[in-house]
Residue frames as a rotation matrix with the C-alpha (Angstrom) as fourth column:
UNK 1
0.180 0.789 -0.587 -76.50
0.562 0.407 0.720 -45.02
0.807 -0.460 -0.370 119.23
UNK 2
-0.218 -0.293 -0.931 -74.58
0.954 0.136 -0.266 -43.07
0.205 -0.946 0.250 121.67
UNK 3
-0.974 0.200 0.107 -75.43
-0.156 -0.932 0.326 -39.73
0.165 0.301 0.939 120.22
UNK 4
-0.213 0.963 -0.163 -78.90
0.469 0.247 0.848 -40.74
0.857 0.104 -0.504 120.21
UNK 5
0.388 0.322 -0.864 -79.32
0.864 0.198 0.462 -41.08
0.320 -0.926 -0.201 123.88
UNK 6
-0.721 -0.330 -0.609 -76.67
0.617 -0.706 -0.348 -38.42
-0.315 -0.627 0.712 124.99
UNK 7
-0.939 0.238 0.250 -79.39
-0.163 -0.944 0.286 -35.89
0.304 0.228 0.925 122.59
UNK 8
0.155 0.934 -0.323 -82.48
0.186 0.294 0.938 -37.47
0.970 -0.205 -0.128 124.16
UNK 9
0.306 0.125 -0.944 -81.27
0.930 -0.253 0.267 -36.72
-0.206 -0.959 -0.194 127.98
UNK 10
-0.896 -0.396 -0.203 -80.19
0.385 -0.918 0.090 -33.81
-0.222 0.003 0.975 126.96
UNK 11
-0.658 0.743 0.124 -84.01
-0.460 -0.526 0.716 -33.06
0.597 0.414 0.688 125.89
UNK 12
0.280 0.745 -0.606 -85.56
0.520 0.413 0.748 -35.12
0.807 -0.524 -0.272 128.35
UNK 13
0.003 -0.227 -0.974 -83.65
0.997 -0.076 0.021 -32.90
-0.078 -0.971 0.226 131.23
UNK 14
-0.920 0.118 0.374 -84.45
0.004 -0.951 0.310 -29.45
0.393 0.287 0.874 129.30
UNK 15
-0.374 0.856 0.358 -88.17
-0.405 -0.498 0.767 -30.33
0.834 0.142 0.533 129.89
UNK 16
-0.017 0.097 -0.995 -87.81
0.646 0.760 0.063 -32.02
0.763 -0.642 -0.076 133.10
UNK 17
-0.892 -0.389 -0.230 -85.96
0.452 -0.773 -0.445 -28.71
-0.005 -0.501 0.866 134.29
UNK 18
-0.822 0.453 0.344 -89.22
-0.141 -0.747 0.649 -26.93
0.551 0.486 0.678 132.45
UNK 19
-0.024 0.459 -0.888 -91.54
0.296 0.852 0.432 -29.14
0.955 -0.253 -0.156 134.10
UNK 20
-0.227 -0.389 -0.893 -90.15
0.932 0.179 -0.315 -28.89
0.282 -0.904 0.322 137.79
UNK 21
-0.893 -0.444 -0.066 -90.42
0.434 -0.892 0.130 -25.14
-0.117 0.087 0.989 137.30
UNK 22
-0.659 0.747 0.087 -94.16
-0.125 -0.223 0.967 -24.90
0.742 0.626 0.240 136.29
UNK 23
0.039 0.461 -0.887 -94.98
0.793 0.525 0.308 -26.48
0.608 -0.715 -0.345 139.37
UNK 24
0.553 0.480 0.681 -96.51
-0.099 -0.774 0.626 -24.76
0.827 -0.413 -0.381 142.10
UNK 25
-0.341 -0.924 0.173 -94.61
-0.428 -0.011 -0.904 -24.34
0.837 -0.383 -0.391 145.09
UNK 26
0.101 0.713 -0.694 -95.45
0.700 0.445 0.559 -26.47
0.707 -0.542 -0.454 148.37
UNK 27
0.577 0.178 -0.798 -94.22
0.796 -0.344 0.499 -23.75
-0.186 -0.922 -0.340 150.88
UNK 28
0.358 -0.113 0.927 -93.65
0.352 -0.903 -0.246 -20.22
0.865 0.415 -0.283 151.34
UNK 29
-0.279 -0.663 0.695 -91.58
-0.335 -0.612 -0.717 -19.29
0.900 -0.432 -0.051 154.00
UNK 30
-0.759 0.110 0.641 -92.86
-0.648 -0.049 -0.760 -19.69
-0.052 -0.993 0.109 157.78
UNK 31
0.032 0.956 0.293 -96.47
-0.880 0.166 -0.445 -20.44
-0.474 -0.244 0.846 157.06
UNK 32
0.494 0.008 -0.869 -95.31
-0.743 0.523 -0.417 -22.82
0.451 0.852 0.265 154.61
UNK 33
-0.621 -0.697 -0.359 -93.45
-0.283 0.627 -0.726 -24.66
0.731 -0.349 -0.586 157.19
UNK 34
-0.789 0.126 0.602 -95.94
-0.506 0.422 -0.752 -25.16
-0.349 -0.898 -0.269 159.30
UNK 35
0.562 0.791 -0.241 -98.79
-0.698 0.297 -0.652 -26.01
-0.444 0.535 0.719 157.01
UNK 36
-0.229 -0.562 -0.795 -95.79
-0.536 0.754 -0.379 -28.45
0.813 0.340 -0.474 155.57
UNK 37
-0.954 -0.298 0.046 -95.84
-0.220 0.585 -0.781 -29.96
0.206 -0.755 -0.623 159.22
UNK 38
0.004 0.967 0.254 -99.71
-0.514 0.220 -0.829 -30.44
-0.858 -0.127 0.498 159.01
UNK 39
0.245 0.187 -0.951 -99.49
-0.943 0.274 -0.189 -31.92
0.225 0.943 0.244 155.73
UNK 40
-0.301 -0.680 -0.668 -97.45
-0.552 0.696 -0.459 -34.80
0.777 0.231 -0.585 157.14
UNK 41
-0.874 0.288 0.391 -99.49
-0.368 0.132 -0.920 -35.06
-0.316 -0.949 -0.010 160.20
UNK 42
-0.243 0.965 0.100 -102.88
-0.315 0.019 -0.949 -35.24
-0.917 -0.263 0.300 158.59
UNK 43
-0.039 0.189 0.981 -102.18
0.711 0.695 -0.106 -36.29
-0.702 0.694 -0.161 155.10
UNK 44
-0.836 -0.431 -0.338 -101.71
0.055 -0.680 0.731 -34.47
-0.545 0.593 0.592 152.15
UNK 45
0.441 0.870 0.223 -104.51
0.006 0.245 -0.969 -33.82
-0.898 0.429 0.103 149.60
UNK 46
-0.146 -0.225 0.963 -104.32
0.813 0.528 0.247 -34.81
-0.564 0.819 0.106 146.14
UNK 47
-0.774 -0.621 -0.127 -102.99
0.322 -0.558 0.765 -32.68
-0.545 0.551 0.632 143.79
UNK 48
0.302 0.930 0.208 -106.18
0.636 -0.034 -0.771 -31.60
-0.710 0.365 -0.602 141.17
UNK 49
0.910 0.390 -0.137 -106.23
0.035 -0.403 -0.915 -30.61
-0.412 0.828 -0.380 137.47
UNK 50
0.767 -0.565 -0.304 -103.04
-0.460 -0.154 -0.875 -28.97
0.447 0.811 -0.377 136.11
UNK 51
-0.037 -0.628 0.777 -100.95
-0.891 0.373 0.259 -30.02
-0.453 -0.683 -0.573 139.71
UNK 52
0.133 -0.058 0.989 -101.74
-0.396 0.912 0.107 -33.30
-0.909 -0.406 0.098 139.18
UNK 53
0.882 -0.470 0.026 -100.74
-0.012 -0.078 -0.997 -33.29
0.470 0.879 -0.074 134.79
UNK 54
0.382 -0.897 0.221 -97.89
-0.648 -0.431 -0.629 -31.39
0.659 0.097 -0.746 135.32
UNK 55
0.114 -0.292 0.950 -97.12
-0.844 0.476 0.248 -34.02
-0.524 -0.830 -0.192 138.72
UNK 56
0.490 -0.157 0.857 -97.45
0.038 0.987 0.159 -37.09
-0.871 -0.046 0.490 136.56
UNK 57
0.862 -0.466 0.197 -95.59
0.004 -0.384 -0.923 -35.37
0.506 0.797 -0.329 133.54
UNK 58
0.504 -0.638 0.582 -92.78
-0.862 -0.324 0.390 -34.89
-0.060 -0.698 -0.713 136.38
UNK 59
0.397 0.245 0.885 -92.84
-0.632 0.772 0.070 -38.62
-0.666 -0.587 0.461 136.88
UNK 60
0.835 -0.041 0.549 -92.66
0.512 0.424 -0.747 -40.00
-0.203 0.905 0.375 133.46
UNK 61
0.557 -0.828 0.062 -89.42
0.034 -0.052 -0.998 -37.64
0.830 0.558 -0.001 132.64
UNK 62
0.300 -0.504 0.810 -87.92
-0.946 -0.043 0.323 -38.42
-0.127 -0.863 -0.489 135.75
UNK 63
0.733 -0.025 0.680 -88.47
0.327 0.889 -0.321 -42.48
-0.596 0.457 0.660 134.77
UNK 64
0.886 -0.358 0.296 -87.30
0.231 -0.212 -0.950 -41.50
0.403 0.909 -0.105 130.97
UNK 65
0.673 -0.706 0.219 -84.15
-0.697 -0.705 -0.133 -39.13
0.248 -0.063 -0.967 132.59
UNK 66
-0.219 -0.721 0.658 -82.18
-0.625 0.621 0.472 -42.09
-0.749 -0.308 -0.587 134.86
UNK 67
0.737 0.063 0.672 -83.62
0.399 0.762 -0.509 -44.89
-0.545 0.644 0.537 132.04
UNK 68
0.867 -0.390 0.311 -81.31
0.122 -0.437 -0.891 -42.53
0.484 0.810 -0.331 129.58
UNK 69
0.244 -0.939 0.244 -78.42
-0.933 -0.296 -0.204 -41.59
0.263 -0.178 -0.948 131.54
UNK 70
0.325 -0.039 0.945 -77.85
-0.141 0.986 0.089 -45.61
-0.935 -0.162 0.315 132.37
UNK 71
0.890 0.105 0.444 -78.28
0.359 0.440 -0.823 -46.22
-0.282 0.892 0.354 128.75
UNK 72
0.870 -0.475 -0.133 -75.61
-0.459 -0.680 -0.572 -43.31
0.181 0.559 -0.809 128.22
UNK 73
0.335 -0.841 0.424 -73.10
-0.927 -0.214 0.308 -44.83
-0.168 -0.496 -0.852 130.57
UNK 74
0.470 -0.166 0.867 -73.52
0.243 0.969 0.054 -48.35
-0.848 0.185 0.496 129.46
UNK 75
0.962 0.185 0.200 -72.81
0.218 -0.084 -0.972 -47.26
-0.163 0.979 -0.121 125.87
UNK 76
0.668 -0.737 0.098 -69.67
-0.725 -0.675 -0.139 -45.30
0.169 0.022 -0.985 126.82
């Protein structure tokens, strides 16, 4: 059982990594800092099409990743 899990976070944090990486970036240097500091002022807009896939794909192996590494350390 412990193999299991250690080869399931070990594949849930390959495509978590893959995941995280697909994503657009929220800032780019300067402008990106300030358009970051409007975002937080006025509210962000919602993410749309692949952003918002690839955002709740993010979510779900984030969940899955700490649910598995628990599991790993209980086992041990």
């Amino acid at each position: 059982m412990h193999t299991v899990a250690l080869v399931l976070l070990v594949i849930v944090a390959i495509c978590l990594i893959g995941v995280i990486l697909l994503q657009q970036g929220r800032s780019a240097g300067l402008s990106g800092a300030i358009s970051g500091g409007a975002e937080q002022l006025f509210g962000k807009q919602k993410a749309r099409g692949i952003d918002a896939l690839l955002v709740r794909i993010t979510v779900v192996l984030s969940v899955l990743f700490f649910l598995l590494a628990i599991a790993v350390a209980y086992l041990v």
